[in-house]
mmJSON file of the N, C-alpha and C atoms, coordinates in Angstrom:
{"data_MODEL":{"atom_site":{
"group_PDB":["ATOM","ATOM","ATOM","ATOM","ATOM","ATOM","ATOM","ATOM","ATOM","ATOM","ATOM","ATOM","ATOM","ATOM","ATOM","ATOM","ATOM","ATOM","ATOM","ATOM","ATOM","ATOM","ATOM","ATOM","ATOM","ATOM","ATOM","ATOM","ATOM","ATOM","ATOM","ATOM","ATOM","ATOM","ATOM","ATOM","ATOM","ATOM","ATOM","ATOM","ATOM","ATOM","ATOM","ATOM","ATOM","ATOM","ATOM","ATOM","ATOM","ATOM","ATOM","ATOM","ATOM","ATOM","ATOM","ATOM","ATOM","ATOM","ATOM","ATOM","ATOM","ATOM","ATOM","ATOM","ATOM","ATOM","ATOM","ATOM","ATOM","ATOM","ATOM","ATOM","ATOM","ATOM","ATOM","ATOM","ATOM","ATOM","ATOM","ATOM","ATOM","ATOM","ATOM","ATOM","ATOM","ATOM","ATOM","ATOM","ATOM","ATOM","ATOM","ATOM","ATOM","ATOM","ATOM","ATOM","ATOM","ATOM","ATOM","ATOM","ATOM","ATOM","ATOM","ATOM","ATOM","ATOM","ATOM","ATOM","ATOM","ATOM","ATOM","ATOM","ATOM","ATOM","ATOM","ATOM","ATOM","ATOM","ATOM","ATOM","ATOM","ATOM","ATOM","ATOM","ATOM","ATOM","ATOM","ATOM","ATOM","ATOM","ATOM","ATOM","ATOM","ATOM","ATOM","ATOM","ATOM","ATOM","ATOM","ATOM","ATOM","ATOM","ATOM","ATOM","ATOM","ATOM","ATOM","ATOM","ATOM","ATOM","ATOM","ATOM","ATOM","ATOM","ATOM","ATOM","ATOM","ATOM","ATOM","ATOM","ATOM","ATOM","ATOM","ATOM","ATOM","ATOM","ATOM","ATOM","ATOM","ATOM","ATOM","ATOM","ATOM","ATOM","ATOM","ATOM","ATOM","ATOM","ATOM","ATOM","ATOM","ATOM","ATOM","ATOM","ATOM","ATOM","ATOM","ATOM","ATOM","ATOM","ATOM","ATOM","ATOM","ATOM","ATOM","ATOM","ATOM","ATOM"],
"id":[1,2,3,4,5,6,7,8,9,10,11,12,13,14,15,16,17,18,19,20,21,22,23,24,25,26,27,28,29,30,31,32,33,34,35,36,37,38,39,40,41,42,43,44,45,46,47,48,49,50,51,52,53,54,55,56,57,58,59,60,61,62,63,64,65,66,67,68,69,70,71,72,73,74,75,76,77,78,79,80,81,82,83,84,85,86,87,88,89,90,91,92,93,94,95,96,97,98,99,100,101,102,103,104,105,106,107,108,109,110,111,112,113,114,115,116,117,118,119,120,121,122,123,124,125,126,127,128,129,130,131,132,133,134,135,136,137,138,139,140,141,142,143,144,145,146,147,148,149,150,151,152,153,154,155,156,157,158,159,160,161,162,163,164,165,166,167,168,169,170,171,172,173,174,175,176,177,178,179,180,181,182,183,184,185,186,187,188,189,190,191,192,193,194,195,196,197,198],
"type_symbol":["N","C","C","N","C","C","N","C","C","N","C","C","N","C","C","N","C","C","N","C","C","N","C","C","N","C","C","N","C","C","N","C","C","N","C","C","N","C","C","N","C","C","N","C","C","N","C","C","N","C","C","N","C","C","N","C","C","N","C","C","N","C","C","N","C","C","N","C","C","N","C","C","N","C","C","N","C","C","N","C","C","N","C","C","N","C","C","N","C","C","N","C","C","N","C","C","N","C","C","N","C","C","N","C","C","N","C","C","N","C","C","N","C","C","N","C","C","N","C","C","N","C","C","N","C","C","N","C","C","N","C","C","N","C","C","N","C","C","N","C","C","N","C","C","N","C","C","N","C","C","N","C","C","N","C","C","N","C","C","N","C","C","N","C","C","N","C","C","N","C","C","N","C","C","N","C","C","N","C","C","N","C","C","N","C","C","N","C","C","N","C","C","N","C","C","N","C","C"],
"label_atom_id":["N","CA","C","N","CA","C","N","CA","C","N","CA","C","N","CA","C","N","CA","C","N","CA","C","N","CA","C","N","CA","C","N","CA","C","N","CA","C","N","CA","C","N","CA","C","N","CA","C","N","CA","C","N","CA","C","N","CA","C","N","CA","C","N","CA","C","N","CA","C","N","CA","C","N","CA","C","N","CA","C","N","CA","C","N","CA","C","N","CA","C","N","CA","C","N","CA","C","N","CA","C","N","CA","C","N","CA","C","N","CA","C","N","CA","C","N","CA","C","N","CA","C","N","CA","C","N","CA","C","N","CA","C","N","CA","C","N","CA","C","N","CA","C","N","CA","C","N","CA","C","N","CA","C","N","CA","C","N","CA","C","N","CA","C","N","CA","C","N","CA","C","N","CA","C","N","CA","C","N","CA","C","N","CA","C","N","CA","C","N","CA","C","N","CA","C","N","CA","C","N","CA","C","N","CA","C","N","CA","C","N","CA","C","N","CA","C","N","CA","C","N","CA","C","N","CA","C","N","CA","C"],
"label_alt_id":[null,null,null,null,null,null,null,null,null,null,null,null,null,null,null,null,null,null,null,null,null,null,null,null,null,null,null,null,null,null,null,null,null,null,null,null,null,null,null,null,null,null,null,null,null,null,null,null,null,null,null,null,null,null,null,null,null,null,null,null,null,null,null,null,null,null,null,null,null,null,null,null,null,null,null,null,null,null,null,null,null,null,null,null,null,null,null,null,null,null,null,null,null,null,null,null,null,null,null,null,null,null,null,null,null,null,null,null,null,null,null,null,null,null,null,null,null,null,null,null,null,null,null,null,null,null,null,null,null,null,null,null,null,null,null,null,null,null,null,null,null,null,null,null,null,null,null,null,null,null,null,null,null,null,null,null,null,null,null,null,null,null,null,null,null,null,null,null,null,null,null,null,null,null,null,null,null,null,null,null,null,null,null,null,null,null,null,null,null,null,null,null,null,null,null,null,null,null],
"label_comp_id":["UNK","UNK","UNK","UNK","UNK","UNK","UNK","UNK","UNK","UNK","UNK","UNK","UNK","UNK","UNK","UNK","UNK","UNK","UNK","UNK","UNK","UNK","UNK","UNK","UNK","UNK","UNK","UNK","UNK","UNK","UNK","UNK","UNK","UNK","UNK","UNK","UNK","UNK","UNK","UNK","UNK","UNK","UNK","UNK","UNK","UNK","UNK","UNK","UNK","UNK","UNK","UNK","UNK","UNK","UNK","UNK","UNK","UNK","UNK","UNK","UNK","UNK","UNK","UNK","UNK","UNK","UNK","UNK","UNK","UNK","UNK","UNK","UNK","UNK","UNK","UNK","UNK","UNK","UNK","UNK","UNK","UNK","UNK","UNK","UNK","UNK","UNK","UNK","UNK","UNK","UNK","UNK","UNK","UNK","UNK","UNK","UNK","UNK","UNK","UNK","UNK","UNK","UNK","UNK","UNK","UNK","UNK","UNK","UNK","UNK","UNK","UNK","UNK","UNK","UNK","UNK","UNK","UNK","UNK","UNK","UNK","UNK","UNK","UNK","UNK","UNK","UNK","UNK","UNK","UNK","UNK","UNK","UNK","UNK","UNK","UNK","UNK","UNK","UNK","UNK","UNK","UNK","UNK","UNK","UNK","UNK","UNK","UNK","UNK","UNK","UNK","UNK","UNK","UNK","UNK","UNK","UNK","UNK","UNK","UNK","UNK","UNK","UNK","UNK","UNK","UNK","UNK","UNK","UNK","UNK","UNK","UNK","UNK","UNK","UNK","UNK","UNK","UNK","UNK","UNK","UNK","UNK","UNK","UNK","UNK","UNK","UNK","UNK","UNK","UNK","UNK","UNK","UNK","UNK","UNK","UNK","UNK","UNK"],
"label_asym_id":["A","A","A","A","A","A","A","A","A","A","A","A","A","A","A","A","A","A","A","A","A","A","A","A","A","A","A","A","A","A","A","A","A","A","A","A","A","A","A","A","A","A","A","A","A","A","A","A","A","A","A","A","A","A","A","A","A","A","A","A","A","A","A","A","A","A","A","A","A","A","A","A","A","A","A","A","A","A","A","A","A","A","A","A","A","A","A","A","A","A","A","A","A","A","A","A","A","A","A","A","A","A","A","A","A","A","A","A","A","A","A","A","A","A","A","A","A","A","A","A","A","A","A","A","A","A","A","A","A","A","A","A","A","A","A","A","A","A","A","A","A","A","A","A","A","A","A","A","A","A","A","A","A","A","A","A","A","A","A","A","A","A","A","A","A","A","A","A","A","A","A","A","A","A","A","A","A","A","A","A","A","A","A","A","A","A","A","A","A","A","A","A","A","A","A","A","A","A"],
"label_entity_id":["1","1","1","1","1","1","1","1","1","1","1","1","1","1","1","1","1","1","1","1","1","1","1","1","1","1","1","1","1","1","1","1","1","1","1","1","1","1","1","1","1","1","1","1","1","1","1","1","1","1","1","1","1","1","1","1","1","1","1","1","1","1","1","1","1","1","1","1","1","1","1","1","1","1","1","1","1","1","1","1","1","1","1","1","1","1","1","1","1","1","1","1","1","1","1","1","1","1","1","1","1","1","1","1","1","1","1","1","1","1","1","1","1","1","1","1","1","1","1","1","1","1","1","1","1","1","1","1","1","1","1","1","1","1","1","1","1","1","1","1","1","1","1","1","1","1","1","1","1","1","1","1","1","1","1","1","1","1","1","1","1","1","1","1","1","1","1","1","1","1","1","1","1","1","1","1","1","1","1","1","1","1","1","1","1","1","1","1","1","1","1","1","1","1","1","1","1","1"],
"label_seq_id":[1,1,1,2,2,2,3,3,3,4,4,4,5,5,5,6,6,6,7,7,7,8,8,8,9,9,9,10,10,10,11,11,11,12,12,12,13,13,13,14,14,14,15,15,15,16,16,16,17,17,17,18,18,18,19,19,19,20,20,20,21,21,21,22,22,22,23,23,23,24,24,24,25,25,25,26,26,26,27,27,27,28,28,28,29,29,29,30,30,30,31,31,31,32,32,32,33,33,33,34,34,34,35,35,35,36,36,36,37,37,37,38,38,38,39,39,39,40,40,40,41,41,41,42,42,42,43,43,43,44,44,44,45,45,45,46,46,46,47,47,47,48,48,48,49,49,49,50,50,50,51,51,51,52,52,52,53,53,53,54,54,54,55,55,55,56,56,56,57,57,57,58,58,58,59,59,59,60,60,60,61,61,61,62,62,62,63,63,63,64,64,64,65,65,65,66,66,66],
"pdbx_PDB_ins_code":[null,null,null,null,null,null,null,null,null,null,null,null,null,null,null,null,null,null,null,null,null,null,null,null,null,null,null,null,null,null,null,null,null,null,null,null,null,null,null,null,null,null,null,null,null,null,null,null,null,null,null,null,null,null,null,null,null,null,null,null,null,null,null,null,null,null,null,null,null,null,null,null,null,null,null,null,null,null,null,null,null,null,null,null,null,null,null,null,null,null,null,null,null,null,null,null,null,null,null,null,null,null,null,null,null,null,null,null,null,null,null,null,null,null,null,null,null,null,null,null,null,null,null,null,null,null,null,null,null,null,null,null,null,null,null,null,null,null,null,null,null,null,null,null,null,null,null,null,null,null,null,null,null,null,null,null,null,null,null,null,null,null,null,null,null,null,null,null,null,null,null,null,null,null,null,null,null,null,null,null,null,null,null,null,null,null,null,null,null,null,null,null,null,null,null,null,null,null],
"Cartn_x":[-20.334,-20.233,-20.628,-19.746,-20.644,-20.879,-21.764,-22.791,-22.269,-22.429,-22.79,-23.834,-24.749,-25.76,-25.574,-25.795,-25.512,-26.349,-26.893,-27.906,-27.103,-27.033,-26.68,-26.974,-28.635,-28.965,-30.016,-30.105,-31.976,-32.999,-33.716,-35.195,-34.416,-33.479,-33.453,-33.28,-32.55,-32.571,-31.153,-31.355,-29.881,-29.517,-28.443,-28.07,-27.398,-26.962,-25.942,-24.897,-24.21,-22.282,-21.936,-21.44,-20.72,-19.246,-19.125,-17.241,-16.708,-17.256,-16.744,-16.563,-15.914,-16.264,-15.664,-15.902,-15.556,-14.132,-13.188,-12.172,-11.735,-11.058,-10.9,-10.983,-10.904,-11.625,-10.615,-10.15,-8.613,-8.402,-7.369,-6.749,-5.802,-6.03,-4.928,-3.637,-2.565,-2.109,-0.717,-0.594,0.327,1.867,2.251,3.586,4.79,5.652,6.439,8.353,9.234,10.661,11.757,12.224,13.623,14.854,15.373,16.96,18.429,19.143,19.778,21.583,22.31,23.658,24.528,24.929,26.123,28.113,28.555,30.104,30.215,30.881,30.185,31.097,31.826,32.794,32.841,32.364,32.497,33.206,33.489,33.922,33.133,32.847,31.392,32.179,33.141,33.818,34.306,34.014,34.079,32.922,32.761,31.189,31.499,29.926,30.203,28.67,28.793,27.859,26.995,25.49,24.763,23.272,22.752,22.09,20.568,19.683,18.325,17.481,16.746,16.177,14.857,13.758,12.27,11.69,11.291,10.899,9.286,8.438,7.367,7.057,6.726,6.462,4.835,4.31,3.149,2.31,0.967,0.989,-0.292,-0.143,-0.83,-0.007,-0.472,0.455,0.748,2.209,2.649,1.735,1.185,0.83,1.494,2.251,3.488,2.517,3.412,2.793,3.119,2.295,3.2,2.889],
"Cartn_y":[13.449,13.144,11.683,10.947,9.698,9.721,8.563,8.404,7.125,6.58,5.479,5.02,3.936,3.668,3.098,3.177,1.977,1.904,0.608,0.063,-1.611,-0.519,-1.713,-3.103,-3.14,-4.317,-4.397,-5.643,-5.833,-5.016,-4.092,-3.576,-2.615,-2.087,-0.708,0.556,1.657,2.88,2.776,3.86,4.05,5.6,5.454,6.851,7.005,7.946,8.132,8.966,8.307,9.098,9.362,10.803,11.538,10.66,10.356,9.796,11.172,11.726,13.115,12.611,13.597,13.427,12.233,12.18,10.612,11.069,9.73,9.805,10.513,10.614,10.847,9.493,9.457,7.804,7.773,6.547,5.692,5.846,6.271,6.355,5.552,4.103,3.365,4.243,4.168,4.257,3.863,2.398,2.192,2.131,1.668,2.123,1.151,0.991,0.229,1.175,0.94,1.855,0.647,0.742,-0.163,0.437,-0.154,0.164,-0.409,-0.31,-1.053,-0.473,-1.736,-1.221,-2.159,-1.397,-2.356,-1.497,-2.584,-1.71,-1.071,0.697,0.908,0.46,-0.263,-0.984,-2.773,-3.16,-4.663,-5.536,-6.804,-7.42,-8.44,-8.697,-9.687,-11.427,-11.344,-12.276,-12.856,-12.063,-12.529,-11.573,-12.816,-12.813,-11.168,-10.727,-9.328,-9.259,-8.809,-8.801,-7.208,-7.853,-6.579,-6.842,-6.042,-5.931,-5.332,-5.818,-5.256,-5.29,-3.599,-3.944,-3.495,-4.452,-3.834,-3.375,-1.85,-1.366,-0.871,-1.61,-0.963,0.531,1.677,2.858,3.338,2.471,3.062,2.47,2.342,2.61,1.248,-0.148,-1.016,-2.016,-3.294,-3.98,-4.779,-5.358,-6.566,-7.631,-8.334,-9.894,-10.941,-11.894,-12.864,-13.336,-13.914,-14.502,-16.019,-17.022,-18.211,-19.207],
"Cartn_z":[7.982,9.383,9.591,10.774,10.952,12.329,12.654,13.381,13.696,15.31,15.919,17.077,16.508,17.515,18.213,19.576,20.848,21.565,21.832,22.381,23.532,24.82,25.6,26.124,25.969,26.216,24.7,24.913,23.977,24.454,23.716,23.84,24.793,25.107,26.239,25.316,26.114,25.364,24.889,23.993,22.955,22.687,21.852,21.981,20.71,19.961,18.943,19.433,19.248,19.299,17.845,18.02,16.963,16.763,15.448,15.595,14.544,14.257,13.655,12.029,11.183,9.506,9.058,7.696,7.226,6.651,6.872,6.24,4.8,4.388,2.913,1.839,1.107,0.418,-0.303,-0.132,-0.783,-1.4,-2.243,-3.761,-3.912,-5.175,-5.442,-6.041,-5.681,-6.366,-6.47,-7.361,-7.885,-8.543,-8.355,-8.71,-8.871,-9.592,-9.061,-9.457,-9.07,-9.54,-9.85,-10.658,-10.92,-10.807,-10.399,-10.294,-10.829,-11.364,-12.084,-11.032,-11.756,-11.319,-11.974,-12.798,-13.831,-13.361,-14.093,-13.806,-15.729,-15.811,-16.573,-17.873,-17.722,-18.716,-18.702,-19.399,-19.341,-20.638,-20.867,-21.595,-22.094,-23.384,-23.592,-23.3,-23.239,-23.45,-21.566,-21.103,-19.548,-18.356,-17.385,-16.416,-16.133,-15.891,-14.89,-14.545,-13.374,-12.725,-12.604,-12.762,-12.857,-11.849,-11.085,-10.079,-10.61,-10.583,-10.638,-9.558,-9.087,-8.295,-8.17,-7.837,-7.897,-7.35,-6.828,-5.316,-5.275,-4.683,-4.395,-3.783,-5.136,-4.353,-4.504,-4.551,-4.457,-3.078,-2.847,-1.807,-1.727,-2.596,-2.775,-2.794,-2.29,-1.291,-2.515,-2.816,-4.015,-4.001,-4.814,-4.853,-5.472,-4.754,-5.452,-6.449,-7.878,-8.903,-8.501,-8.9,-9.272,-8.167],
"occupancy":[1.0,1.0,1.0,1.0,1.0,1.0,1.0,1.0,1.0,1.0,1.0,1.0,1.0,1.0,1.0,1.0,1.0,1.0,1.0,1.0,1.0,1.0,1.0,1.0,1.0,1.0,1.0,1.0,1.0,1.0,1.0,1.0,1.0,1.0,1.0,1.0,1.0,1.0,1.0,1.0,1.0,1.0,1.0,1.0,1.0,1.0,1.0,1.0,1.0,1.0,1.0,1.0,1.0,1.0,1.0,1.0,1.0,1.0,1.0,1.0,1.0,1.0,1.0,1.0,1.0,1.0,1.0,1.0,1.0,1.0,1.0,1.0,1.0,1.0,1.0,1.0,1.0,1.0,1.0,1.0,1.0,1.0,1.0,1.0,1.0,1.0,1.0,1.0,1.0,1.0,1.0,1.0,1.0,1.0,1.0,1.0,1.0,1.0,1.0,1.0,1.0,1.0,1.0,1.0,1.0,1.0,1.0,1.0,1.0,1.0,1.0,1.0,1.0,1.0,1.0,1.0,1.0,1.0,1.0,1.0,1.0,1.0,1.0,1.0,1.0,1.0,1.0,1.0,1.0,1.0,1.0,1.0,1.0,1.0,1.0,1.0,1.0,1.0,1.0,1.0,1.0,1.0,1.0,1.0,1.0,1.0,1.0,1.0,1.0,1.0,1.0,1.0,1.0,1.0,1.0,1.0,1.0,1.0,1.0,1.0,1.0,1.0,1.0,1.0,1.0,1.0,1.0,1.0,1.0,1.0,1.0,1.0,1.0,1.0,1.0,1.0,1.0,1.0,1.0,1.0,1.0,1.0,1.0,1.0,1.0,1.0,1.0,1.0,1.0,1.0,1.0,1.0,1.0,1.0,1.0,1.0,1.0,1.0],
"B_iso_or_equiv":[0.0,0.0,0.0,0.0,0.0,0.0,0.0,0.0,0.0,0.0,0.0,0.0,0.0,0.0,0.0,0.0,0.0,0.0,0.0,0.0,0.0,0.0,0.0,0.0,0.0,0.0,0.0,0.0,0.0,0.0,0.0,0.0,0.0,0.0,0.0,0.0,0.0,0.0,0.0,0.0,0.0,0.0,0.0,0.0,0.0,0.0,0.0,0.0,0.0,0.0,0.0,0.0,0.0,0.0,0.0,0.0,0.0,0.0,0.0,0.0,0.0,0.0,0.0,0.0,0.0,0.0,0.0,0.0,0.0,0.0,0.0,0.0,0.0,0.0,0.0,0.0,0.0,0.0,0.0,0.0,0.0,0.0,0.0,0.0,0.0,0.0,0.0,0.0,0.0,0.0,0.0,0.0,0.0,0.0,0.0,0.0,0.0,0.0,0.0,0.0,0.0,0.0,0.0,0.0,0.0,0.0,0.0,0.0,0.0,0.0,0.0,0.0,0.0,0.0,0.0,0.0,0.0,0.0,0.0,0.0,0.0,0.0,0.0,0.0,0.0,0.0,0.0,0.0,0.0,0.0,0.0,0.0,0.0,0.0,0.0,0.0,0.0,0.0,0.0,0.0,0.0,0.0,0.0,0.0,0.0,0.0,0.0,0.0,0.0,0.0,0.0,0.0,0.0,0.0,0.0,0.0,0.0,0.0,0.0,0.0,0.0,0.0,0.0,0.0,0.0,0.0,0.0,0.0,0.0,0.0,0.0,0.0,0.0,0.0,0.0,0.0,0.0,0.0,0.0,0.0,0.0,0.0,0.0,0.0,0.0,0.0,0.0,0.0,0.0,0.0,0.0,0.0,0.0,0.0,0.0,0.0,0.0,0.0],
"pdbx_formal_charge":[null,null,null,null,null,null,null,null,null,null,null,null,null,null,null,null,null,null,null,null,null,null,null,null,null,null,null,null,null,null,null,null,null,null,null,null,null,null,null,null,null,null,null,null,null,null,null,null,null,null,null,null,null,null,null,null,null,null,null,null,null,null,null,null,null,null,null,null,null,null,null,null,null,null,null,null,null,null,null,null,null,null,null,null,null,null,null,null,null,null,null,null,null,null,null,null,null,null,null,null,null,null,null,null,null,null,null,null,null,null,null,null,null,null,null,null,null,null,null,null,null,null,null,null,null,null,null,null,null,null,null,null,null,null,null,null,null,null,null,null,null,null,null,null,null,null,null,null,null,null,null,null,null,null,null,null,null,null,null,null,null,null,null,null,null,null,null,null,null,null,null,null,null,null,null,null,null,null,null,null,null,null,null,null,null,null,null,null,null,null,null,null,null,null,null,null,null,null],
"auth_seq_id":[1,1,1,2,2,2,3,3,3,4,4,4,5,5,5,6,6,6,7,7,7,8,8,8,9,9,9,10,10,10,11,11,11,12,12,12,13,13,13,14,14,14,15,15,15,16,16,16,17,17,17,18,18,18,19,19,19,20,20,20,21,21,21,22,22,22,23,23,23,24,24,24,25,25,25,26,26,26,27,27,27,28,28,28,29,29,29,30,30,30,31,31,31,32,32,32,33,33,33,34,34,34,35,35,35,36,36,36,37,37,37,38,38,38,39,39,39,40,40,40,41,41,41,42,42,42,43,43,43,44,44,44,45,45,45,46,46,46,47,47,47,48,48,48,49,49,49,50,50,50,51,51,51,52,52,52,53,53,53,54,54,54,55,55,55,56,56,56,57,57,57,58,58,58,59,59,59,60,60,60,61,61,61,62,62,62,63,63,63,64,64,64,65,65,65,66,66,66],
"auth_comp_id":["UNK","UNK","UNK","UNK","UNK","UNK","UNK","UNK","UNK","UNK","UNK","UNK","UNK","UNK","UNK","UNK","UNK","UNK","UNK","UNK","UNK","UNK","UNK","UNK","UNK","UNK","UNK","UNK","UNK","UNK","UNK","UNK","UNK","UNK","UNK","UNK","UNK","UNK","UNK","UNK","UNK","UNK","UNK","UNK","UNK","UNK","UNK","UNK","UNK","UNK","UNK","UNK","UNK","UNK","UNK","UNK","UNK","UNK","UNK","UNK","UNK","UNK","UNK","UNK","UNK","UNK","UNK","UNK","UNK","UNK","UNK","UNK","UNK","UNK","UNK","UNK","UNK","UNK","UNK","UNK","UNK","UNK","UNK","UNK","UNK","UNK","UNK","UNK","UNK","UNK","UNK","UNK","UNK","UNK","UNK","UNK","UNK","UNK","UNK","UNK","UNK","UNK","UNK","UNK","UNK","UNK","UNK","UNK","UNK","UNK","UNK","UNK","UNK","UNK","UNK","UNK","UNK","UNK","UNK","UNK","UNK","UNK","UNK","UNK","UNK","UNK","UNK","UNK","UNK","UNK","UNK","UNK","UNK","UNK","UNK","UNK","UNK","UNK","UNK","UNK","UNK","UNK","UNK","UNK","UNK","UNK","UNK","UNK","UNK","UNK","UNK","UNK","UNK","UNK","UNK","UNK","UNK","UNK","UNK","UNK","UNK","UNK","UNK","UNK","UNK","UNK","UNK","UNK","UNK","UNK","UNK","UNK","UNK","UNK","UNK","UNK","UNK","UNK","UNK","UNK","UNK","UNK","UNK","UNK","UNK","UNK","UNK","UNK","UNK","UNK","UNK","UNK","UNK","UNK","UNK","UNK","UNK","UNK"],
"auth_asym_id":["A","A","A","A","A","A","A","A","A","A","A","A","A","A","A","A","A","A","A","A","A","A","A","A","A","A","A","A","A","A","A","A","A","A","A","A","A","A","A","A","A","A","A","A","A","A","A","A","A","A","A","A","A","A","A","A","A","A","A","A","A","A","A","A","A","A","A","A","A","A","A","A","A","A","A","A","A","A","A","A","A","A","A","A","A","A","A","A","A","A","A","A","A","A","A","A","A","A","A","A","A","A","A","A","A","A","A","A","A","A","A","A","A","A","A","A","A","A","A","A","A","A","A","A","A","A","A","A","A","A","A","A","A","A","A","A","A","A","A","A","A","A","A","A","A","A","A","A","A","A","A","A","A","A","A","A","A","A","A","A","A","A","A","A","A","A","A","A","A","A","A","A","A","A","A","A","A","A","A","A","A","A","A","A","A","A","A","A","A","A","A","A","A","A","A","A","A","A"],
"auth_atom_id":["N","CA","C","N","CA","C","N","CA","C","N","CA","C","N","CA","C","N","CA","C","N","CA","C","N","CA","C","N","CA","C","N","CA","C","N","CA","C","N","CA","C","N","CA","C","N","CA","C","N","CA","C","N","CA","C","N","CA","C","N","CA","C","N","CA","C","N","CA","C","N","CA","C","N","CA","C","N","CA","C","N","CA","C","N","CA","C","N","CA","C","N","CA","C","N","CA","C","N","CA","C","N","CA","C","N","CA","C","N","CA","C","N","CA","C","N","CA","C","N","CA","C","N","CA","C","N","CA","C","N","CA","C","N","CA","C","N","CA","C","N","CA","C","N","CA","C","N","CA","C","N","CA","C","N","CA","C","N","CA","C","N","CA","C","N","CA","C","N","CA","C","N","CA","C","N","CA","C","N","CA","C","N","CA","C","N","CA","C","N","CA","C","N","CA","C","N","CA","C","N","CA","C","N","CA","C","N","CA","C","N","CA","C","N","CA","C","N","CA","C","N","CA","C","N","CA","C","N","CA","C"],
"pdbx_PDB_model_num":[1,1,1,1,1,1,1,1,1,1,1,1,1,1,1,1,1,1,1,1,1,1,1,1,1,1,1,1,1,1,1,1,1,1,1,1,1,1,1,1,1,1,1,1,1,1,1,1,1,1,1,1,1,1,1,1,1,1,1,1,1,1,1,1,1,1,1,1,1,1,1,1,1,1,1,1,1,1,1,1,1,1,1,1,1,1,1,1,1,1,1,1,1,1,1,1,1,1,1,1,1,1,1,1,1,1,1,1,1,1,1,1,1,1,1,1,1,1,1,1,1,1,1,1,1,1,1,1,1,1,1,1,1,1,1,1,1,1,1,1,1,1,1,1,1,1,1,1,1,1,1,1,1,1,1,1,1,1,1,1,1,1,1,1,1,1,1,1,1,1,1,1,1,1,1,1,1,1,1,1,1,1,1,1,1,1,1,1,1,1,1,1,1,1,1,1,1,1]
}}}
């Protein structure tokens, strides 16, 4: 359970307010998913284009490198 004290002025009276139970306590957790997308026939000998993609699924925020 938590508790808050409030005291309106200096040196007067106070009181505690209930804010009710404590949260549940954070769990990192991490993650990241890739995705790819090629065409599924290519030629080594001419351009083709292929798509990668990096998706944050976890639930901790990216930090750019660099």
């Amino acid at each position: 359970m938590r508790y808050r004290v409030v005291t309106p002025k200096a040196c007067s009276n106070f009181w505690v307010e209930e804010l009710g139970p404590a949260p549940p306590p954070f769990v990192a957790r991490p993650g990241l998913a890739l995705t790819k997308s090629m065409p599924p026939e290519v030629s080594l000998c001419s351009p083709f284009e292929a798509v990668l993609a990096v998706r944050n699924t976890g639930n901790i925020p990216s930090r750019r490198c660099g």
